[in-house]
C-alpha positions as CSV (number, residue, x, y, z in Angstrom):
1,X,97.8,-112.3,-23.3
2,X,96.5,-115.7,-25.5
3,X,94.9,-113.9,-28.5
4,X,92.3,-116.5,-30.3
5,X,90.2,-116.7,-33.6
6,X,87.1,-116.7,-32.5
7,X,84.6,-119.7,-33.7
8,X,80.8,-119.9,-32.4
9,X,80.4,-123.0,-30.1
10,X,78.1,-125.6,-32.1
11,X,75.5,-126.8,-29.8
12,X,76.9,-130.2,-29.5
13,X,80.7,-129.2,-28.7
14,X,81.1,-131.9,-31.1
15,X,85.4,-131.0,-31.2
16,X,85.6,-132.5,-27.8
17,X,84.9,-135.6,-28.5
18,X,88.2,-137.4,-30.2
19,X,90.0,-135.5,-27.1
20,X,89.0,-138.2,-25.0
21,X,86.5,-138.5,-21.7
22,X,87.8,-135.7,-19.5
23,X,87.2,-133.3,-22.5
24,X,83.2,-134.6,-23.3
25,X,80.7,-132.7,-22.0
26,X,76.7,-133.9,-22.4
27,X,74.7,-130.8,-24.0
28,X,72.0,-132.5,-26.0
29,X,69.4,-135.4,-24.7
30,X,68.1,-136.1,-21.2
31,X,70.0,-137.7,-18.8
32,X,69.5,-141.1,-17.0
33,X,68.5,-139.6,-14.5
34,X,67.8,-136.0,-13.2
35,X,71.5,-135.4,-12.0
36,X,72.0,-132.4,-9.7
37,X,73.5,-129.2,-10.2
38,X,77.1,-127.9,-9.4
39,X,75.4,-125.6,-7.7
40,X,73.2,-127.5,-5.4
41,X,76.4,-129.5,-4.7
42,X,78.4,-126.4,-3.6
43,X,76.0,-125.0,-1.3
44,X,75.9,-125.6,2.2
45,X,73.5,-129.2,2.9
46,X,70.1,-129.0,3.3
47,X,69.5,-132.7,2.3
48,X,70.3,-136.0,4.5
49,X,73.9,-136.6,4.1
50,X,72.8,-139.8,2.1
51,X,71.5,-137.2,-0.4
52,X,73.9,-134.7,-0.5
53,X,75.8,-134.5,-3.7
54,X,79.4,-133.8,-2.2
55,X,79.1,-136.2,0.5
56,X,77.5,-138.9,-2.2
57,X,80.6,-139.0,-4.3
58,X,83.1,-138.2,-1.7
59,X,82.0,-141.5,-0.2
60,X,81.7,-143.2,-3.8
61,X,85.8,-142.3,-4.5
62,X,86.8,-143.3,-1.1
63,X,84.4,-147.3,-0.9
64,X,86.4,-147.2,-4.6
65,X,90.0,-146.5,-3.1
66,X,89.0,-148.0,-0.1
67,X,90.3,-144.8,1.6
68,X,91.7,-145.2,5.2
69,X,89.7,-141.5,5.9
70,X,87.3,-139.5,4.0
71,X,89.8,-136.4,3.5
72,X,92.0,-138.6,1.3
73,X,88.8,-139.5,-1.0
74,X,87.6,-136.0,-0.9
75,X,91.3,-134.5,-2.2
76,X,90.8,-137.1,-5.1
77,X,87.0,-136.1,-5.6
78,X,87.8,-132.5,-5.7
79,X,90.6,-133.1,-8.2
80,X,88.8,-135.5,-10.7
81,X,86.2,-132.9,-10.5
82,X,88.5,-130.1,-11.4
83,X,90.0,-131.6,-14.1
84,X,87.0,-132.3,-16.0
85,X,86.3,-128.4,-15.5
86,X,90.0,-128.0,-16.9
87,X,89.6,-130.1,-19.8
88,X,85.9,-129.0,-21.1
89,X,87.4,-125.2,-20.9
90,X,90.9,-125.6,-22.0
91,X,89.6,-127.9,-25.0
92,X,86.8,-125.4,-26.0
93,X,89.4,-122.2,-26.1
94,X,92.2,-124.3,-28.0
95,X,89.8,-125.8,-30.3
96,X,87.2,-122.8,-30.7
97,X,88.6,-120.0,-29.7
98,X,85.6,-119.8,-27.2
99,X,84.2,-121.6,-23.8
100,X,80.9,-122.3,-22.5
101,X,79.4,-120.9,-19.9
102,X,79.9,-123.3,-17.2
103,X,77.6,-121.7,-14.4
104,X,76.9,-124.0,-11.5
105,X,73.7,-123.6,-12.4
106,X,73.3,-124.7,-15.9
107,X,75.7,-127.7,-15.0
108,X,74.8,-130.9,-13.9
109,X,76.4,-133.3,-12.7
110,X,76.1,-137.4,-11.5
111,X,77.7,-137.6,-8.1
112,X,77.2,-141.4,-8.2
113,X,78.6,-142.2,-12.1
114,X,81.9,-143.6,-12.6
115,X,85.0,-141.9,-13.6
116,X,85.3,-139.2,-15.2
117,X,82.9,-137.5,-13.9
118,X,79.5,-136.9,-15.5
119,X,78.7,-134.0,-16.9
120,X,75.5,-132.3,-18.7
121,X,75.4,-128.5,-19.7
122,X,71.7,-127.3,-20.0
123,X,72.9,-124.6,-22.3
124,X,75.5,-123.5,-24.3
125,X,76.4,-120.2,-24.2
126,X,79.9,-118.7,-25.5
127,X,82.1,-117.2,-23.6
128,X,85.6,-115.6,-24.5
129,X,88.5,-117.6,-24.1
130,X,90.6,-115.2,-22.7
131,X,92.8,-115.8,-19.7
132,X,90.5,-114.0,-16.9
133,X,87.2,-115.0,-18.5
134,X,88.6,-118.8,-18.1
135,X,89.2,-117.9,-14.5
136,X,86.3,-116.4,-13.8
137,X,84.3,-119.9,-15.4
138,X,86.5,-122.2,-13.1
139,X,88.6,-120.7,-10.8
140,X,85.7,-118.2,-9.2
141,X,82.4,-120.1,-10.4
142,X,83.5,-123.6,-9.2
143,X,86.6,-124.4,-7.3
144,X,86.3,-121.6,-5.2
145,X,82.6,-122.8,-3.8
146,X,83.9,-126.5,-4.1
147,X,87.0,-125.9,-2.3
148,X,84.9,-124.5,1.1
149,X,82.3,-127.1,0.8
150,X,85.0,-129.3,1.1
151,X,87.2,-127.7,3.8
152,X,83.2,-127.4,5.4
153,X,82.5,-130.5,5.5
154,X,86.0,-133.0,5.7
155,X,88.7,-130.3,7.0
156,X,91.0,-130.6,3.5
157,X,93.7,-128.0,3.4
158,X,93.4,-124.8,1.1
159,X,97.1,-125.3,-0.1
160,X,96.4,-128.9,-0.7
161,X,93.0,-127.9,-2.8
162,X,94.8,-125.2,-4.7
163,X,97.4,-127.7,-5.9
164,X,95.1,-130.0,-6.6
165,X,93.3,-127.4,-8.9
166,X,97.0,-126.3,-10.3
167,X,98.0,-130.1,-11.0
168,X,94.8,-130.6,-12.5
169,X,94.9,-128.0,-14.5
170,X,98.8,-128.7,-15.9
171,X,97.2,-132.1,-16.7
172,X,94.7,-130.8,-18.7
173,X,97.3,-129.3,-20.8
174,X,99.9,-132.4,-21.5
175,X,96.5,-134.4,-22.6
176,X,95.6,-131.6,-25.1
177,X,99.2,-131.2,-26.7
178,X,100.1,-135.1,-26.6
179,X,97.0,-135.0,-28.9
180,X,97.3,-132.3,-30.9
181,X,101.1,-132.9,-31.6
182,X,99.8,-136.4,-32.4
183,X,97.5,-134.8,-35.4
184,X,99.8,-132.1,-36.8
185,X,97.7,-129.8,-35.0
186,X,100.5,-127.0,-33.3
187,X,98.2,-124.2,-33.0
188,X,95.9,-126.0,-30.9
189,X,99.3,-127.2,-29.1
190,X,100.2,-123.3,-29.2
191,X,96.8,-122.2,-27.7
192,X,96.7,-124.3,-24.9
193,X,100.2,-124.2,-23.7
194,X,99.7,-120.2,-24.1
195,X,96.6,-120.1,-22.0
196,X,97.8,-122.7,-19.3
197,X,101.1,-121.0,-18.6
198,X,98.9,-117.6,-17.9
199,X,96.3,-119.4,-15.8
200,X,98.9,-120.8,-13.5
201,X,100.2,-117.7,-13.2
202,X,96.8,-116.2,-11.3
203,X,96.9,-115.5,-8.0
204,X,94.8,-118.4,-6.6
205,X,97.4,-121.0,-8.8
206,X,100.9,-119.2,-9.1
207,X,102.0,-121.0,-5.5
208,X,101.0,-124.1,-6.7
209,X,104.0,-125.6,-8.3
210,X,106.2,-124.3,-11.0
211,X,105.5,-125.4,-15.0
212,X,108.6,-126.0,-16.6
213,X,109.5,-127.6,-20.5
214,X,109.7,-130.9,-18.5
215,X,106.7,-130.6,-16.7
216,X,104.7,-129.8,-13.9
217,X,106.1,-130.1,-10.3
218,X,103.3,-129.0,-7.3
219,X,104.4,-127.8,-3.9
220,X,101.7,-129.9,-1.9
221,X,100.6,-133.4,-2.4
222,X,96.9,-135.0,-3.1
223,X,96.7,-137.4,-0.3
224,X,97.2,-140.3,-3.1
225,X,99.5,-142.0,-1.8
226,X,97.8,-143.0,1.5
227,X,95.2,-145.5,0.2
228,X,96.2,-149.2,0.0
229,X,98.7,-149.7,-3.3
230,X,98.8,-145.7,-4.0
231,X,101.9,-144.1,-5.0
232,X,103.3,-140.8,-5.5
233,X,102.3,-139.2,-8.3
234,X,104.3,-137.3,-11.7
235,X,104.3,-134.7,-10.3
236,X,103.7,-134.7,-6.6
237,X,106.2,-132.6,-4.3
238,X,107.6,-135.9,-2.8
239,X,109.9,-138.2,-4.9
240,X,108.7,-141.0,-3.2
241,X,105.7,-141.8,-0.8
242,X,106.6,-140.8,3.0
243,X,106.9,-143.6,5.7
244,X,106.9,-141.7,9.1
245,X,104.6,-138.9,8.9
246,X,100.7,-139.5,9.3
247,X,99.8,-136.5,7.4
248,X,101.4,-135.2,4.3
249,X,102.3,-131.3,3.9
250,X,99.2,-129.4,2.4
251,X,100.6,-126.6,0.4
């Protein structure tokens, strides 16, 4: 069990910012442009699929890749997606020793921005930043109802979801501790690490892939590789990109 000094969130999360992008999160100001929730996004359409938040960005990641079919730019939607859920929560518990309350419906979010994604908490309200109460903020509140909007809508593989939520996740990590070993700070470095190695333990990650001291190595693959100049990635289950099979193995 990851055991953390508790410190009240300020209402700013103004520690995330020297992380880098995919640790910012927008609590303070209006935004551009009334964004939708996470929660409107997850649930089943009731808009024009030119209006539907999923659909809106699935489409934006795959005219970007120029994906040769929409479950390729969906796999890479979904993961962007988790890893900025990843990186706002493993941040906040290294950092603080707390996490916000990410509730689909106090988060919005920009379907149609750029990389990362957009995000805009409406409130911030502390959390513990214990191992199950993590899970509970991303695991059960978001990539759960993301994941079957997504197998709803473009037929994506559980397995392949999962890993993407796992690889995501280990990602998360490497960015924290490259910069906390970067500013002599090794409890953060401990905190994180800690807390990772737990989450990818839980049920819904621990047949993901296996975290080891060199890395992270998933069992399924993200679909990357099938868009025009894609490769495999670090730490994909292939070595190199496969030539004679259409479809690539999904967890």
């Amino acid at each position: 069990m990851v055991l953390l000094l508790f410190v009240d969130l300020d209402p700013d999360l103004a520690a995330l910012r020297p992380l880098g992008g995919f640790f910012v999160l927008r609590v303070t100001g209006e935004p551009l442009r009334p964004p939708a929730t996470l929660a409107r996004t997850y649930a089943r359409p009731a808009l024009p699929q030119d209006q539907d938040p999923l659909r809106v960005r699935v489409r934006k990641v795959g005219d970007a890749l120029r994906a040769p079919e929409p479950r390729i730019a969906a796999s890479v939607a979904q993961q962007g997606l988790a890893a900025r859920l990843w990186s706002v929560t493993l941040g906040c518990a290294a950092l603080y020793g707390a996490v916000p309350d990410l509730d689909p419906r106090l988060l919005r979010w920009d379907p149609d921005g750029s990389a990362p994604d957009d995000l805009w908490l409406t409130e911030v309200r502390p959390r513990p930043a214990d191992a199950a109460t993590v899970a509970d903020v991303v695991l059960h509140g978001h990539l759960e109802p993301l994941g079957a909007a997504l197998r709803a809508r473009y037929r994506v593989a559980d397995g392949l979801l999962w890993g993407n939520a796992g690889s995501a996740l280990a990602g998360a990590a490497r960015q924290l501790h490259q910069w906390a070993r970067a500013h002599g700070r090794a409890d953060v470095a401990a905190r994180s690490g800690a807390l990772t190695a737990e989450l990818l333990a839980h049920p819904l990650l621990a047949r993901t892939g296996t975290l080891t001291a060199a890395g992270f190595r998933r069992r399924s693959c993200c679909l990357y590789y099938r868009v025009p100049g894609g490769g495999v990635c670090g730490d994909c289950c292939f070595t190199r990109a496969p030539r004679s099979s259409p479809r690539a193995p999904s967890g």
